[in-house]
C-alpha positions in Angstrom: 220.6 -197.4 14.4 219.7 -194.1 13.2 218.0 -195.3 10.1 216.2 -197.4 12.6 215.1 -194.3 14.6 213.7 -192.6 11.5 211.7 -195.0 9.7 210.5 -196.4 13.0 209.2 -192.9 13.7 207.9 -191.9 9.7 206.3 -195.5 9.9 204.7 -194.7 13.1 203.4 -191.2 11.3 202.3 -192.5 8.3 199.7 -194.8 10.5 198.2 -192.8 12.4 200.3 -193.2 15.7 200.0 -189.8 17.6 203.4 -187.9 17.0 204.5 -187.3 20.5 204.1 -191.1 20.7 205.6 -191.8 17.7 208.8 -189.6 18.8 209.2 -192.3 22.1 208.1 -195.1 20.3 211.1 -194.6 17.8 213.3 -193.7 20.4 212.4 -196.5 22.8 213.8 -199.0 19.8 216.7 -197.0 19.2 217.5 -197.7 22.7 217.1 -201.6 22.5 219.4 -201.1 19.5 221.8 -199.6 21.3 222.4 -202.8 23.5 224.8 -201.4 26.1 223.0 -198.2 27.1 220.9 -199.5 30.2 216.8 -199.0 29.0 216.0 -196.7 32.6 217.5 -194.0 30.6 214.5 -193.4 28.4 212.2 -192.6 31.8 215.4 -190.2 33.1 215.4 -188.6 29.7 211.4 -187.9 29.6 211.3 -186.8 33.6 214.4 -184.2 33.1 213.0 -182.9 29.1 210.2 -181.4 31.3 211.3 -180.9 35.0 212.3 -177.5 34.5 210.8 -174.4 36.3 211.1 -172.1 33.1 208.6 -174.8 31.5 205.7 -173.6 33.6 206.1 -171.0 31.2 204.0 -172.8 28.6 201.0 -173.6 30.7 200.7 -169.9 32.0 200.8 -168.7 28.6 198.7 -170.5 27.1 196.1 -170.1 30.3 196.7 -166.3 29.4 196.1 -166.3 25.7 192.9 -168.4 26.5 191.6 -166.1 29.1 191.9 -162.8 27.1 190.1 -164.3 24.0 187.5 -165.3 26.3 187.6 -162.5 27.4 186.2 -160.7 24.7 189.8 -158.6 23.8 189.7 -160.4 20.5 186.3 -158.3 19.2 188.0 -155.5 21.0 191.2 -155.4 18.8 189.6 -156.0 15.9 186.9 -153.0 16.4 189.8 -150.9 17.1 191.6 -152.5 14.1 188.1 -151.3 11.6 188.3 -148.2 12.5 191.3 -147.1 12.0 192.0 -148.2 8.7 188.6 -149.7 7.7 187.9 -146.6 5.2 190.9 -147.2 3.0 191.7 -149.1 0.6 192.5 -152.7 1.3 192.2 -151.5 4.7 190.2 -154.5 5.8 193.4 -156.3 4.9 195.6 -153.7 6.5 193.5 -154.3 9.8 193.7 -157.7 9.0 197.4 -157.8 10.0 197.4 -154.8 12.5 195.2 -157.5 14.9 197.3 -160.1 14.0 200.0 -158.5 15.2 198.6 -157.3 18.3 197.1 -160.6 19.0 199.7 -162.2 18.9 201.3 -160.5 21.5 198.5 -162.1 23.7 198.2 -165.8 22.0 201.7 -167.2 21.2 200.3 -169.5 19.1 199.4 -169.0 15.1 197.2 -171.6 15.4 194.9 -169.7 18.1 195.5 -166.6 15.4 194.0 -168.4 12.7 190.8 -169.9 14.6 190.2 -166.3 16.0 191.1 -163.3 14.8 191.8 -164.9 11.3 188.5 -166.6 10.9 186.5 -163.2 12.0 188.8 -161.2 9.3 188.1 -164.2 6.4 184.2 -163.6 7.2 184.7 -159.8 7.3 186.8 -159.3 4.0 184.7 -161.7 2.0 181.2 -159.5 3.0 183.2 -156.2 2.0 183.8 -157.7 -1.3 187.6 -159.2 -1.1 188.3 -162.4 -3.0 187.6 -164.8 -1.0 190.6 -166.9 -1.0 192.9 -163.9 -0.4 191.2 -163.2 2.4 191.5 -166.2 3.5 195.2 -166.7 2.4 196.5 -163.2 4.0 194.5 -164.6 7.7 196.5 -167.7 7.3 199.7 -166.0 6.8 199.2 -163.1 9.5 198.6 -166.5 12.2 202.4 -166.7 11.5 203.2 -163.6 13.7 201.7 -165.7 16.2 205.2 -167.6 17.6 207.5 -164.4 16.5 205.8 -161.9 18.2 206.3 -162.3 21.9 205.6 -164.0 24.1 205.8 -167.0 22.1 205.4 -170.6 23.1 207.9 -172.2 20.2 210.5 -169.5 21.9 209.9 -171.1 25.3 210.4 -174.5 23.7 213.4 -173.5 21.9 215.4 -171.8 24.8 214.9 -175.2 27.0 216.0 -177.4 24.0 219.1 -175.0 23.4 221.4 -174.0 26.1 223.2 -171.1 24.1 219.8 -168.6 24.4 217.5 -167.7 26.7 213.9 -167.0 26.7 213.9 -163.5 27.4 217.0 -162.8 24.8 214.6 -164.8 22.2 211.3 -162.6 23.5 213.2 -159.5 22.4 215.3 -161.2 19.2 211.3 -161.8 17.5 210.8 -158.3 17.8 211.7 -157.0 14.5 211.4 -159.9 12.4 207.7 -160.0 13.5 207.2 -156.8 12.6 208.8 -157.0 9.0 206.8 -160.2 8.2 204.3 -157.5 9.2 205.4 -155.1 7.1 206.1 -157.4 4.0 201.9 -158.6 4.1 201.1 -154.7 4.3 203.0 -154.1 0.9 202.0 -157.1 -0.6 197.9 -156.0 0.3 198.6 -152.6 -1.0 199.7 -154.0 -5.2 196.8 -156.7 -4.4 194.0 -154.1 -3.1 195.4 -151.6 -5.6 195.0 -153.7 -8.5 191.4 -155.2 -7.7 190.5 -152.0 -5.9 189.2 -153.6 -2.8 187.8 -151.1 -0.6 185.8 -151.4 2.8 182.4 -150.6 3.0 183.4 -148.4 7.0 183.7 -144.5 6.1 186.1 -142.9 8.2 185.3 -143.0 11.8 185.3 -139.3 13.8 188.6 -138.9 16.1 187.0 -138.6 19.0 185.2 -142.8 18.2 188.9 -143.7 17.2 190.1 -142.6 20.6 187.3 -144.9 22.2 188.1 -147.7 20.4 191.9 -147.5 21.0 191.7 -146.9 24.6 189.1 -150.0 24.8 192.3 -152.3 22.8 194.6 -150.7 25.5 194.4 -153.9 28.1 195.0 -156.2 24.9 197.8 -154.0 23.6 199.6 -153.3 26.8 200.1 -157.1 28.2 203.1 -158.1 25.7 204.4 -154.8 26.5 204.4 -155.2 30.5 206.1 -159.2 30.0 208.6 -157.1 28.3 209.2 -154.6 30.3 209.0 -156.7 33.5 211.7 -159.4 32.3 213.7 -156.6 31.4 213.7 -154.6 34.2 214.5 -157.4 36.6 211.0 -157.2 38.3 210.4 -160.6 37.4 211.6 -163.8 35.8 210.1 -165.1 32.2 208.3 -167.9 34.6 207.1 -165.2 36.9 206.0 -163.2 34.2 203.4 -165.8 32.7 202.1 -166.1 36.0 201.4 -162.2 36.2 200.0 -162.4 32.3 197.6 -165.2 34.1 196.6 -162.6 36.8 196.3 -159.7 34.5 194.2 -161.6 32.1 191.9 -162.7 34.7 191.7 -158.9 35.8 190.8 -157.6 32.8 188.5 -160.3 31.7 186.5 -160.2 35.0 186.5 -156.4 35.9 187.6 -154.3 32.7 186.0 -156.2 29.6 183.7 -158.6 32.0 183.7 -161.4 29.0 184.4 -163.4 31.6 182.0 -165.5 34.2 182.1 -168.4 36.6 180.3 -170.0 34.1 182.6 -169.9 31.2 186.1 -169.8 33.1 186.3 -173.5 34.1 185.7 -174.6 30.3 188.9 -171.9 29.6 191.1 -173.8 32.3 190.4 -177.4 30.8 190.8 -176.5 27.4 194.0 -174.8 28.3 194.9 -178.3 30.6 194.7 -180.2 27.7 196.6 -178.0 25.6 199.5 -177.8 28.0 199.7 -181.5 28.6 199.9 -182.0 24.9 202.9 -180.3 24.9 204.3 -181.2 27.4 204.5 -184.5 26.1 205.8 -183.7 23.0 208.6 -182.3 24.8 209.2 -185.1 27.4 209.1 -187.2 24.4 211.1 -185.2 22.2 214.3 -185.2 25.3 214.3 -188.6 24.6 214.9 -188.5 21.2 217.3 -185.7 21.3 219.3 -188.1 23.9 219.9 -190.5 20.9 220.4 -188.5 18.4 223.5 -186.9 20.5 224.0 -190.4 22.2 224.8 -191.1 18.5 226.6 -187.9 17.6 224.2 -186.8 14.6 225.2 -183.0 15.6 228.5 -183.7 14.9 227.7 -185.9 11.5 225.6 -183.2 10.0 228.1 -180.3 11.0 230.6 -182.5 9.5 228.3 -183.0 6.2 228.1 -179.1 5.8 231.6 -178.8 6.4 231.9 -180.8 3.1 229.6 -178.7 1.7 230.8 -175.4 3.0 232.7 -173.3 5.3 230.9 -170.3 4.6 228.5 -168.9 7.5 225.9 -167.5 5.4 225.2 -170.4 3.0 225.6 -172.8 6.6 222.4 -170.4 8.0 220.3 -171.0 4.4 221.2 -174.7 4.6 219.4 -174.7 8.2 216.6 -172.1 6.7 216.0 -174.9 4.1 216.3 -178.0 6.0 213.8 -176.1 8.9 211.3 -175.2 5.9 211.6 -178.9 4.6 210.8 -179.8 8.2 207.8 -177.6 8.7 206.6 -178.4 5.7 205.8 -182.3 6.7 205.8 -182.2 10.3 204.1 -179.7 13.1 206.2 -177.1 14.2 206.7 -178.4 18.0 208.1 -182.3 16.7 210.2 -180.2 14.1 211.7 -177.6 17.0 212.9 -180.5 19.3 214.0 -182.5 16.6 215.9 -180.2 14.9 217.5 -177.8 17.4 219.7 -180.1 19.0 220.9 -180.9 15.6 221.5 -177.8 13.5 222.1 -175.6 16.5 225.2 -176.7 17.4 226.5 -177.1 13.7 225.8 -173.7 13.4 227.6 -172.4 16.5 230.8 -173.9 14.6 231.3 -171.4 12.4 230.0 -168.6 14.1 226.9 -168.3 13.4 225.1 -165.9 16.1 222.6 -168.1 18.6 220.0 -165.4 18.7 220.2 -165.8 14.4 220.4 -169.0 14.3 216.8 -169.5 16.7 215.2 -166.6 14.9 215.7 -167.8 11.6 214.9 -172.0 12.5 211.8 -170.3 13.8 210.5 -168.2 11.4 211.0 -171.2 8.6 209.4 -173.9 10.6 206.3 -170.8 11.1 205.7 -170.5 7.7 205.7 -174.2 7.0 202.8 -174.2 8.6 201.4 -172.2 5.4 202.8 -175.0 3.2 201.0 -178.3 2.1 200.7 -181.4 2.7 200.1 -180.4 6.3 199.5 -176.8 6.7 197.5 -176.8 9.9 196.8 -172.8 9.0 195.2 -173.4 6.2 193.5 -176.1 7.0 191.8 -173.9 9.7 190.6 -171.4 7.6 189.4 -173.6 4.9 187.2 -175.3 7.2 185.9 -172.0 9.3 185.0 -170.2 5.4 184.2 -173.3 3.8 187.2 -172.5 1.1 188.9 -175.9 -1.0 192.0 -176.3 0.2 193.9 -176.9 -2.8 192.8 -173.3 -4.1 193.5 -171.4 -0.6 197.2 -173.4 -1.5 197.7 -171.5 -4.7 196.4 -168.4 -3.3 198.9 -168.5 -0.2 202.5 -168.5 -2.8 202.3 -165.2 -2.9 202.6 -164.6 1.1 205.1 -167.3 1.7 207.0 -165.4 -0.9 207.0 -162.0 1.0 207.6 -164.0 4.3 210.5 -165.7 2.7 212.2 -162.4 1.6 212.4 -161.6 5.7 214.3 -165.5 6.3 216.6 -164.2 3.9 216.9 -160.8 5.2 217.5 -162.3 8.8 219.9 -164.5 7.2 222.0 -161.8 5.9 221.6 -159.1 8.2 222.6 -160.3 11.7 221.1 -157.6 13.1 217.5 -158.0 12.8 217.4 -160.3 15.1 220.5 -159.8 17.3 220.3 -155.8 17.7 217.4 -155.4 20.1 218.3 -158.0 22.6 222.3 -157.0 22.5 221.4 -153.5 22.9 219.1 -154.3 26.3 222.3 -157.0 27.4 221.4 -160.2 26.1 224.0 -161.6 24.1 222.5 -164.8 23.5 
């Protein structure tokens, strides 16, 4: 039945078929395959995957991200970005992934990354005389701060699939880590900018313009902050504090940056509608799956296949690292989250594997397979917005899946990273 369930659903991939739809298409046979489980249980499984008050989470978030890039915020950053380390070397790169990291404390999403703040950087680095293809390379790979930074969509996702951690124990866990993939891209840009001696074309900016420029990126800078901040101090709830990102967006965009109108707002809100409800039914679709999969106890198979494998924590966590890279590497991130979690969670949690470690580092792999071909929506985005080949922008980007990698395996081996911060505010999952 499970063998069923998987080439019903890689079928279904490989012709086209949406893959929400191919998740409850393969499920729905499953289910006839079954013979004694009664069919109204699909329906039960795709109403209760999404009714959920912490999911309105994901369409608040998203309405947020949208309405600060329309909001101009994005041309903000990346001013503020330029001139503060435009007049170095490789500081284009340097700003590159100062804005990425900030941004992504507005967007969630490494894909909205890529198509803004990523795109503008390929352009920028290419006029100042960067390679072109590790311009574009080192955007794609700074879009992958997008889901680690919070507040993060795929952390929403993840807490509702997995009952062991919450969203604002997850929010906090993506801290560090996001800033040491940060961290890795800066040292890898300062051997690259050293070597070809890429330098920007911006001389150093007086103090007094540098002070402009960062208190213009303060609304962009200070809304990850205040979710923080709020969920932790108790003033609201993760689902309360998307609607108050929603709020302050819409304050900032109408009265503080004014990027946004009448005019342009209602195109915001549908684009955002459609986004939401595309998730939303990936995750409606992907309950049902998960339902079969523990229906037919594949948790407890693949813990018992490590167990044959190994007893051993730390290779357990690489085994999941690998099997989540594998995953991102063929499927999108969201299919791969709901698919997986249910599966290599619990395994994990066997031999005592920290829940906040185990999400951070499922996560961060299925994130940077988004970098990896044959599907690697990332960079696919940027080859199409700089007109690069794709199977050149694929070589270029080893080098910053390496560096990313080296922070997996840090995670992996030092609990810490991603357990310290939320255990020392009081979550311990």
């Amino acid at each position: 039945m499970i063998s069923i369930l998987l080439i019903v659903f890689f079928v279904a991939l490989a012709i086209g078929v949406p893959v929400a739809l191919a998740i409850g298409v393969s499920s729905f046979i499953a289910l006839i395959l079954i013979g004694d489980v009664p069919l109204e249980v699909l329906p039960q499984s795709l109403y209760s995957g999404i009714n959920s008050f912490p999911m309105m989470t994901i369409p608040f978030f998203i309405l947020a991200s949208d309405l600060m890039s329309g909001g101009r915020l994005t041309q903000i950053l990346i001013n503020f970005a330029r001139d503060l380390v435009g007049h170095i070397r490789g500081g284009l790169g340097y700003g590159n992934v100062i804005v990425g990291l900030m941004f992504s404390g507005m967007s969630g999403s490494a894909l909205a990354d890529a198509a803004g703040p990523g795109s503008i950087f390929t352009r920028m680095m290419r006029k100042s005389g960067y390679d072109p293809y590790y311009a574009g390379s080192l955007s794609a790979a700074v879009a992958v701060l997008g889901p680690i930074i919070p507040p993060s969509v795929m952390m929403v996702i993840y807490a509702l699939t997995d009952g062991k951690t919450s969203v604002s124990g997850l929010f906090l866990a993506g801290i560090v880590p996001g800033i040491l993939l940060a961290l890795s891209l800066m040292v890898l840009n300062f051997f690259v900018s050293r070597k070809h001696n890429y330098r920007s074309h911006s001389e150093r900016v007086p103090f007094i313009t540098l002070l402009k420029s960062f208190i213009h990126s303060l609304p962009a800078i200070l809304m990850p902050v205040l979710i923080i901040v709020g969920i932790r101090g108790g003033v609201v709830t993760p689902t309360e504090a998307s609607a108050v990102a929603v709020f302050y967006a819409l304050v900032v965009g109408f009265f503080v940056t004014k990027g946004l109108t009448l005019k342009n707002i209602f195109g915001i809100i549908v684009n955002s509608t459609i986004v939401s409800c595309s998730l939303l039914l990936m995750i409606a679709m992907g309950s049902a799956f998960s339902w079969v999969l523990t229906y037919a106890q594949v948790p407890q198979r693949v813990a018992e296949w490590m167990t044959g494998l190994t007893d051993n924590t730390l290779v357990i966590l690489l085994l999941i690292a690998f099997i989540s890279l594998i995953a991102g590497i063929f499927l999108d991130t969201l299919p791969s989250l709901v698919i997986l979690v249910p599966v290599l969670a619990p395994a994990a949690y066997m031999y005592g594997a920290e829940p906040l470690q185990v999400a951070m580092v499922i996560i961060l792999t299925l994130a940077i397979g988004m970098l990896t071909p044959p599907i690697a929506p990332l960079l696919f985005i940027i080859s199409a917005s700089g007109g690069l080949r794709i199977e050149r922008l694929s070589i270029a980007i080893i080098p910053m899946i390496i560096a990313e990698m080296v922070v997996v395996l840090l995670v992996v081996f030092i609990p810490e990273i991603s357990t310290g911060l939320p255990n020392l505010f009081g979550f311990k999952n």
